[in-house]
N, CA, C and O of each residue as an XYZ file, in Angstrom:
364
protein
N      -4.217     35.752    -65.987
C      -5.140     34.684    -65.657
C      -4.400     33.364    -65.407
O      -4.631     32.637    -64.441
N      -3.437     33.102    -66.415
C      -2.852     32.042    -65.679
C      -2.047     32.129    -64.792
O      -1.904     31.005    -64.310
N      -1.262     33.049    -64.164
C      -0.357     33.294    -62.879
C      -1.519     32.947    -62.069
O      -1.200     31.988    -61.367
N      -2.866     33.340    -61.827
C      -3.513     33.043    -61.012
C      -4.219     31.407    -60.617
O      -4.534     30.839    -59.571
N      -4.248     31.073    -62.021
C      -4.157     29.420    -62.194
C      -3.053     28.995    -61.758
O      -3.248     27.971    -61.104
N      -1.803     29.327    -61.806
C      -0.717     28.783    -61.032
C      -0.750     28.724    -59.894
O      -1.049     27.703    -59.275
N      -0.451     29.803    -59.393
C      -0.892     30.367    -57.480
C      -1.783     29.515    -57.511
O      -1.101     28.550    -57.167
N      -2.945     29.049    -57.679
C      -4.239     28.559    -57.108
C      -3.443     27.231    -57.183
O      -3.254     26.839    -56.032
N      -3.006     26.549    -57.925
C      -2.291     25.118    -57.837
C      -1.710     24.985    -56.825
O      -1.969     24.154    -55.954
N      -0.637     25.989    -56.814
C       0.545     25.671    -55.872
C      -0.233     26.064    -54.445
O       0.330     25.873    -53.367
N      -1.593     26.637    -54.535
C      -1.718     26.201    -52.546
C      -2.348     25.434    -52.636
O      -2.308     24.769    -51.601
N      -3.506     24.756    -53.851
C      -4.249     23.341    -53.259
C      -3.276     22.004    -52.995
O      -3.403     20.949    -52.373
N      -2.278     22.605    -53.778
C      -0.863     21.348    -53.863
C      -0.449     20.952    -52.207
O      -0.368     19.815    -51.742
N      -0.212     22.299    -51.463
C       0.470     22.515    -50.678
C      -0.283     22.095    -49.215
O       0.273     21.654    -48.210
N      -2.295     22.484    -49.498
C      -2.960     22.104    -48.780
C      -3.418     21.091    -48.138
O      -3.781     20.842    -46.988
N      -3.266     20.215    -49.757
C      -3.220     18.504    -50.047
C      -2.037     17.693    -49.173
O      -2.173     16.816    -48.319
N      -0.625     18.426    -49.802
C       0.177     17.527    -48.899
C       0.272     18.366    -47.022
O       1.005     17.862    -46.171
N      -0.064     18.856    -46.905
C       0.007     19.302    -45.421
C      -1.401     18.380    -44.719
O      -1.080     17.659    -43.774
N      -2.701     18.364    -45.059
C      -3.448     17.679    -45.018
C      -2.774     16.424    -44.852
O      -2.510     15.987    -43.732
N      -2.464     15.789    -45.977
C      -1.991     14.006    -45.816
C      -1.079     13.778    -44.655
O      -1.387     12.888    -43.863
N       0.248     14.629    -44.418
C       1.006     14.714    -43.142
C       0.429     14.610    -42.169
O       0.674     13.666    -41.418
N      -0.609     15.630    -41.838
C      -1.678     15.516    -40.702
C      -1.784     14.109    -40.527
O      -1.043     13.463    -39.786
N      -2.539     13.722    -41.086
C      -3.382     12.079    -41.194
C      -2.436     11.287    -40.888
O      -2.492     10.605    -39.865
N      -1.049     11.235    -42.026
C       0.224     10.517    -41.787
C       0.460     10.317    -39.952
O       0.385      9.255    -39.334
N       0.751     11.667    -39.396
C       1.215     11.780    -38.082
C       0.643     11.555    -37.188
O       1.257     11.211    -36.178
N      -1.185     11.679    -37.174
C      -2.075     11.240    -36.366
C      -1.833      9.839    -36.343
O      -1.683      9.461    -35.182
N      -1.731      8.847    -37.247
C      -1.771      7.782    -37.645
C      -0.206      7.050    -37.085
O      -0.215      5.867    -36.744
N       0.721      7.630    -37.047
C       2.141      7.239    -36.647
C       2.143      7.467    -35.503
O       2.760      6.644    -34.828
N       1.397      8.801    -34.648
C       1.524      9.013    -33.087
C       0.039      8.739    -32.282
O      -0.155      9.420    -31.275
N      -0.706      8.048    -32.576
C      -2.086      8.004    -31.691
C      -2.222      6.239    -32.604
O      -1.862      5.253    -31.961
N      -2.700      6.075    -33.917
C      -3.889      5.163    -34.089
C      -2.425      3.611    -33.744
O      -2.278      2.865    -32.776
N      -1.969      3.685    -34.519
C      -1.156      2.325    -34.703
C      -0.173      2.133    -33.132
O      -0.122      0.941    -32.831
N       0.288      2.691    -32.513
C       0.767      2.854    -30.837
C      -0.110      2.192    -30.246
O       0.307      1.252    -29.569
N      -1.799      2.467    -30.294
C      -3.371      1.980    -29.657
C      -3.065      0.365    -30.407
O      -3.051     -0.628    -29.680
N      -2.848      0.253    -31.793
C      -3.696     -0.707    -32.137
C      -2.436     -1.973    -31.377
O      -2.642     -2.998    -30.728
N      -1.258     -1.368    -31.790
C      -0.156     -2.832    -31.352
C      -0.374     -2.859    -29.730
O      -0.264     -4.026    -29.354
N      -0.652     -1.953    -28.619
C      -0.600     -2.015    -27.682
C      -2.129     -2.669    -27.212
O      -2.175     -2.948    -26.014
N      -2.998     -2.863    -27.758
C      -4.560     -3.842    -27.659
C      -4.289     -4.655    -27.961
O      -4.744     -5.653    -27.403
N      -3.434     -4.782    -28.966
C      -3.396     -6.357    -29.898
C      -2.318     -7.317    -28.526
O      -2.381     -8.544    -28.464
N      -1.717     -6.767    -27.881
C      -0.612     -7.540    -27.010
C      -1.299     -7.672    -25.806
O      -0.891     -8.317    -24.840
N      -2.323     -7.068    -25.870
C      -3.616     -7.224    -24.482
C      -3.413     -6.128    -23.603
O      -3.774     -6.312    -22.440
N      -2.871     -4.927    -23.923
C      -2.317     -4.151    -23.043
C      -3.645     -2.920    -22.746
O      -4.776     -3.028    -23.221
N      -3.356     -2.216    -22.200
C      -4.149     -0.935    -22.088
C      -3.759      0.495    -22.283
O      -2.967      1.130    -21.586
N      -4.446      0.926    -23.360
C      -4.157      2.127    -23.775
C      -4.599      3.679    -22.930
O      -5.738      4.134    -22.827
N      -3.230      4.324    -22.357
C      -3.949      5.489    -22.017
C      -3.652      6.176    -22.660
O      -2.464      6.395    -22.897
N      -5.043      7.058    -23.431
C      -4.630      8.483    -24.585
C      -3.460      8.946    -23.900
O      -2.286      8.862    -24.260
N      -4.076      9.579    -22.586
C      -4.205     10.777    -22.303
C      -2.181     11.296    -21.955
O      -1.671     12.411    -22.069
N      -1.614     10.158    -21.593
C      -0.404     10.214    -21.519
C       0.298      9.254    -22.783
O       1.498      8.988    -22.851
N      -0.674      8.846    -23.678
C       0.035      8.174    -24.976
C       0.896      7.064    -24.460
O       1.736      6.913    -25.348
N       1.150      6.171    -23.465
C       1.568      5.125    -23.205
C       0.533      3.559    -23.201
O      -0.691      3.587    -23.327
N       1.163      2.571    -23.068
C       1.070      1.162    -22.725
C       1.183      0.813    -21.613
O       2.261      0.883    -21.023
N      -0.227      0.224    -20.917
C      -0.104     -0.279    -19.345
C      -0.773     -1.399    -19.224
O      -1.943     -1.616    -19.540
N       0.178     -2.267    -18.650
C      -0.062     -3.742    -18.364
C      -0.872     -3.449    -16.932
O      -0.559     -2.613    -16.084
N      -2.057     -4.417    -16.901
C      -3.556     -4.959    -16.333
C      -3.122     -5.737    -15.761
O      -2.720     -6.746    -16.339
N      -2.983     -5.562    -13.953
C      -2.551     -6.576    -12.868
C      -3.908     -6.797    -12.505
O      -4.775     -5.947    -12.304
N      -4.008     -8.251    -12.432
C      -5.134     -7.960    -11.266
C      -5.009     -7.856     -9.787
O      -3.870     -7.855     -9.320
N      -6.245     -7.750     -8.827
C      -5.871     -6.938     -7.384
C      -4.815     -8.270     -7.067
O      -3.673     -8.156     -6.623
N      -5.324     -9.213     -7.321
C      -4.387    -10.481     -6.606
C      -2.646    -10.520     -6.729
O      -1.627    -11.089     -6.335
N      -3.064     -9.685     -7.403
C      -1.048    -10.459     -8.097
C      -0.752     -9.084     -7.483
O       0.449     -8.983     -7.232
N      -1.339     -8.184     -7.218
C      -0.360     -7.080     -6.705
C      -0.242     -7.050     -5.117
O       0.723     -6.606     -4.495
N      -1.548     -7.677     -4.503
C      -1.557     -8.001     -3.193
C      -0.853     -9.885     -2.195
O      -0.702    -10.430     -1.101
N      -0.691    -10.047     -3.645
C      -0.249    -11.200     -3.822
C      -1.510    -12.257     -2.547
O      -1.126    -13.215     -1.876
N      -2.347    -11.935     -2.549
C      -3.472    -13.031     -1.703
C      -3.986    -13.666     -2.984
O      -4.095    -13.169     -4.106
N      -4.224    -14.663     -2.624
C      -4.787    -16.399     -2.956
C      -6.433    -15.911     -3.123
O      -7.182    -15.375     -2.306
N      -6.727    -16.473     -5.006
C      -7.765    -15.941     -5.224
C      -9.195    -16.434     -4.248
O     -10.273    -15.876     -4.045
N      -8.686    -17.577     -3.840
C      -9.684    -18.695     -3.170
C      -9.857    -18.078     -1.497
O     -10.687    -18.687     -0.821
N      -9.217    -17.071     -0.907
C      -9.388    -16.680      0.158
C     -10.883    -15.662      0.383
O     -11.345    -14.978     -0.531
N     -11.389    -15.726      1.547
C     -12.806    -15.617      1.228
C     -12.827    -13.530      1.677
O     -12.286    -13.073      2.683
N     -13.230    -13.071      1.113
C     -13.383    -11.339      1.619
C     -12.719    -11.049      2.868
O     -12.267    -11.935      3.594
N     -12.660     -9.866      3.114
C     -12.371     -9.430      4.275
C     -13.619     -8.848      4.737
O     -14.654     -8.821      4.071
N     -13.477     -8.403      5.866
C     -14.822     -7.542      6.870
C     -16.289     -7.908      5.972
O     -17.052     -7.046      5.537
N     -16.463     -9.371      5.821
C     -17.548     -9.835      5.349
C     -18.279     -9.428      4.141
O     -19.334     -9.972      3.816
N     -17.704     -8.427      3.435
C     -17.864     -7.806      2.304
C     -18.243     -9.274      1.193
O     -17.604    -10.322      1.289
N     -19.443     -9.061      0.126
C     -19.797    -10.006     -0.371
C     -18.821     -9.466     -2.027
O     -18.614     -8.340     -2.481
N     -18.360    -11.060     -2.622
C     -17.435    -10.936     -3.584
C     -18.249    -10.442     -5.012
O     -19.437    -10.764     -4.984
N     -17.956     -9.944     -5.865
C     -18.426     -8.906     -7.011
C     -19.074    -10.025     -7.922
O     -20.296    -10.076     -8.056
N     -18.179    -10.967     -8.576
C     -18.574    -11.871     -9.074
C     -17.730    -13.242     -8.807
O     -16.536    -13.261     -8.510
N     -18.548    -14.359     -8.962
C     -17.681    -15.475     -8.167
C     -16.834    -15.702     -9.582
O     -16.961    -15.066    -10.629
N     -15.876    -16.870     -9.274
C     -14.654    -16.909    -10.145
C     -15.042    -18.427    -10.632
O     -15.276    -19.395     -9.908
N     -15.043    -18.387    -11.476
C     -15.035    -19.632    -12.342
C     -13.775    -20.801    -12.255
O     -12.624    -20.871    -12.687
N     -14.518    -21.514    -11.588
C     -13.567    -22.874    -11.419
C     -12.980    -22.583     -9.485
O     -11.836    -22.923     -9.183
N     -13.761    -22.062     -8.590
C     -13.034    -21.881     -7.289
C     -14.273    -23.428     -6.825
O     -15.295    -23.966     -7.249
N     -13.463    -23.526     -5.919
C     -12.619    -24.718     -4.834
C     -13.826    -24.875     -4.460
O     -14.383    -25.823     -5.013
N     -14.457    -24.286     -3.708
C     -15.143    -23.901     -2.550
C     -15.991    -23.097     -1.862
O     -15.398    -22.701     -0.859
N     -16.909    -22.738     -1.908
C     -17.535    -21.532     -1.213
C     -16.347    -21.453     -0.366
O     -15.413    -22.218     -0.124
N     -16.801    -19.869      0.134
C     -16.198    -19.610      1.997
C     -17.045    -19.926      2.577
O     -18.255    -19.965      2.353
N     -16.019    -20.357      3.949
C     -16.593    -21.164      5.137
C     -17.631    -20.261      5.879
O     -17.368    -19.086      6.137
N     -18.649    -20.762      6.165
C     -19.293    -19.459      7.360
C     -19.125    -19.666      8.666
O     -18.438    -20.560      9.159
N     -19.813    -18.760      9.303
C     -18.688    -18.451     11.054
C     -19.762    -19.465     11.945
O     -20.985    -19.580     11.864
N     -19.020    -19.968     12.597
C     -19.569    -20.640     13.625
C     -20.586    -19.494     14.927
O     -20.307    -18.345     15.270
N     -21.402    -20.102     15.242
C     -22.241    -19.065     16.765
C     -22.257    -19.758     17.767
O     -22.728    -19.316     18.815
């Protein structure tokens, strides 16, 4: 009876610390990677477990936020603090 009280220890022992590792490693490879990479303003992708810096369209097309659409397309939301409406077309 007690060999079997032993055995029964030594796997809840074993279950316990394999369990905590789990948690440990989830926690070392997914939660804290997310949290420092939000906290620096960055963007988290699970799915490849990296950090990606948020261009906006401007800085990658390098056009001037104040330039008015192309092919008359109306703008998504206006920008806080612009210049100017765009000009409209002469007839």
């Amino acid at each position: 009876m007690t060999k079997t009280f032993t055995r029964l220890k030594y796997i809840f022992l074993g279950l316990f610390l394999l369990g905590s590792a789990g948690v440990l490693a989830y926690h070392a490879l997914w939660v804290w990677p997310k949290e420092r990479c939000e906290a620096r303003g960055g963007a988290w992708a699970g799915r490849w477990m990296k950090c990606a810096t948020v261009y906006s369209i401007e800085t990658l097309t390098r056009r001037p936020s104040n330039v008015p659409p192309i092919n008359g397309e109306a703008r998504i939301k206006p920008e806080a603090g612009a210049a100017a409406p765009a000009p409209s077309e002469k007839k």
